[in-house]
C-alpha positions in Angstrom: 16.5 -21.1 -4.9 13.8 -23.0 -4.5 9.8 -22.6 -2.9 11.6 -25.1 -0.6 14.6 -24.8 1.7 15.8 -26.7 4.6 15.5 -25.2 7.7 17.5 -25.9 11.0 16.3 -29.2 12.1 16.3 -31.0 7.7 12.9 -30.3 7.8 11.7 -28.4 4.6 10.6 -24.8 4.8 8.5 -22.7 2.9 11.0 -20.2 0.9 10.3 -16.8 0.4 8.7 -17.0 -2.9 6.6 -19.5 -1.6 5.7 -16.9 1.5 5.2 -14.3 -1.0 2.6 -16.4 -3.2 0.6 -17.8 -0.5 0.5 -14.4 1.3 -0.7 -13.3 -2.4 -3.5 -15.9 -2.6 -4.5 -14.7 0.8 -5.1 -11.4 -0.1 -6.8 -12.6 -3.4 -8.9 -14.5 -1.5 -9.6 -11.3 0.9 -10.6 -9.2 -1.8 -13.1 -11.8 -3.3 -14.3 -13.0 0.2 -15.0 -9.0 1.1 -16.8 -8.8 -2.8 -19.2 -11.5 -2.0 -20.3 -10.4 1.5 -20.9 -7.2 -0.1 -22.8 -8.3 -2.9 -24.7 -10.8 -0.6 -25.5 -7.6 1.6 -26.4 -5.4 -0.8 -28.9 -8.3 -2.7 -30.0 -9.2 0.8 -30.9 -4.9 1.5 -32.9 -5.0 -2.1 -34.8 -8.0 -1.5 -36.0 -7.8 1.5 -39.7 -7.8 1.8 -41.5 -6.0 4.1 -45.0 -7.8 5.0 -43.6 -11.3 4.4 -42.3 -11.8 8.1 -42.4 -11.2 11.4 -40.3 -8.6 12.8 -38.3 -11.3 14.3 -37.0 -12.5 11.1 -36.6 -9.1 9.5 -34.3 -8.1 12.2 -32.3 -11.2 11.3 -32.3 -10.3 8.1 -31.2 -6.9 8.9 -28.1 -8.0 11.1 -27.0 -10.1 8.5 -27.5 -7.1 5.6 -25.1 -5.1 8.1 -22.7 -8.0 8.8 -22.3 -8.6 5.2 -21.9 -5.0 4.4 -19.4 -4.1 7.4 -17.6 -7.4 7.0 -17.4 -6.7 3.3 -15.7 -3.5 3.8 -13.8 -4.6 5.9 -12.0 -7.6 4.2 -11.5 -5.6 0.6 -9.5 -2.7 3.2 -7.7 -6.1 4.8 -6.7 -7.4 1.0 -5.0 -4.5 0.0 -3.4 -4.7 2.9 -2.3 -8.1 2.8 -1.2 -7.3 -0.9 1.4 -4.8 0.6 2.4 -7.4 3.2 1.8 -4.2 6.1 1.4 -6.5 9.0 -1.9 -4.4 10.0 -3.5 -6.3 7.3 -2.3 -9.3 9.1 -3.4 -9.2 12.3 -6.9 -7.6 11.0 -7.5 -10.6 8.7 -7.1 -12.9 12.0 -9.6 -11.1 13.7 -11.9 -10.3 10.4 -12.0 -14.3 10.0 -12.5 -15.1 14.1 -15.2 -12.1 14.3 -16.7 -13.9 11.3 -16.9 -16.9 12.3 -18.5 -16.0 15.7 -20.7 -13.9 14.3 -21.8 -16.7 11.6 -22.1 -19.0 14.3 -24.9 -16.7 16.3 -26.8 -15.9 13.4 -27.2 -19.3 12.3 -28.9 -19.7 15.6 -30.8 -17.2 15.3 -31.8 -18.3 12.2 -32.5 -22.0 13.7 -34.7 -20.5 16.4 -36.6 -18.5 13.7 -37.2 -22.0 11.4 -35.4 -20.7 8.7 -35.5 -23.3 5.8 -32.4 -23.1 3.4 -30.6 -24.0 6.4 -28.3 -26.3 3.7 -26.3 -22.9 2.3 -26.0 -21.2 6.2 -24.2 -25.2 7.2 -21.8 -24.6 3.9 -20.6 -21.0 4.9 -20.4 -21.6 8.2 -17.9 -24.5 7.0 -16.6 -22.4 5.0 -15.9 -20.0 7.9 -14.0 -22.9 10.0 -12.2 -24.0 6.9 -10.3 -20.7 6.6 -10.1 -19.6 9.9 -8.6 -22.6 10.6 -5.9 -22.1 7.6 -5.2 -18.4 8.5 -4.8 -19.3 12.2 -2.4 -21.7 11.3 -0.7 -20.1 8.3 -0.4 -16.7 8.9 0.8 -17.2 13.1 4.3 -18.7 11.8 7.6 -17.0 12.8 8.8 -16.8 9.1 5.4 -15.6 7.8 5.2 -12.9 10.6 8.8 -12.1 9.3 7.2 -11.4 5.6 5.1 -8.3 7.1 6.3 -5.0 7.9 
């Protein structure tokens, strides 16, 4: 058997080992998504300076130490998860990517309304953050894929 079946209407489908890879690559991607917010947190935490701002832009920076951190946690649980194909880990990582994305959005404002300057990198994750919200949302919301979970 093929990664590539035909389904009902002669269209191909994606066969099971191809579910089973792409869910793996998901949760791969989980666990290194969840590594790097929590490295980004924790370097954000040490390096914050304390005169350098106003409070303003410290408690920017703060919020994002604390969304890096809890989303970080949170998307290391969610790749184990998806690794075990529990469908918890499913419906989490939907929400963990939409929750993201919104809350990459507002501080990205925040950070416009502040004048932050690297404003180049914060434009690159939060297209990073469409990118894959857009591929779980369509990926992982497919009958056979839901069937893959238990």
């Amino acid at each position: 058997m093929g990664t590539f079946e035909r389904g009902a209407e002669g269209k191909p489908t994606l066969g099971r080992v191809g579910s089973t890879f792409v869910i793996s690559l998901f949760a791969v991607f989980a666990l290194m998504f969840g590594l790097a917010q929590l490295v980004e947190g924790i370097s954000t935490l040490i390096a914050i300076p304390s005169g350098r701002y106003s409070s303003f832009v410290l408690l920017i920076q703060l919020a994002l130490t604390f969304s890096n951190l809890l989303f970080g946690v949170a998307s290391l649980v969610i790749g184990v998860g998806l690794f075990f194909r529990k469908e918890w880990a499913r419906k989490a990582w939907l929400v963990l990517v939409i929750l993201t994305l919104v809350a990459g959005l507002h501080l990205t404002a925040m950070q416009i309304l502040a004048d932050y300057t690297n404003l180049g990198r914060v434009f690159g994750w939060i297209g990073l953050l469409i990118f894959v919200s857009a591929i779980s949302l369509v990926y992982l919301t497919k009958a056979p894929i839901k069937a893959s979970f238990r």
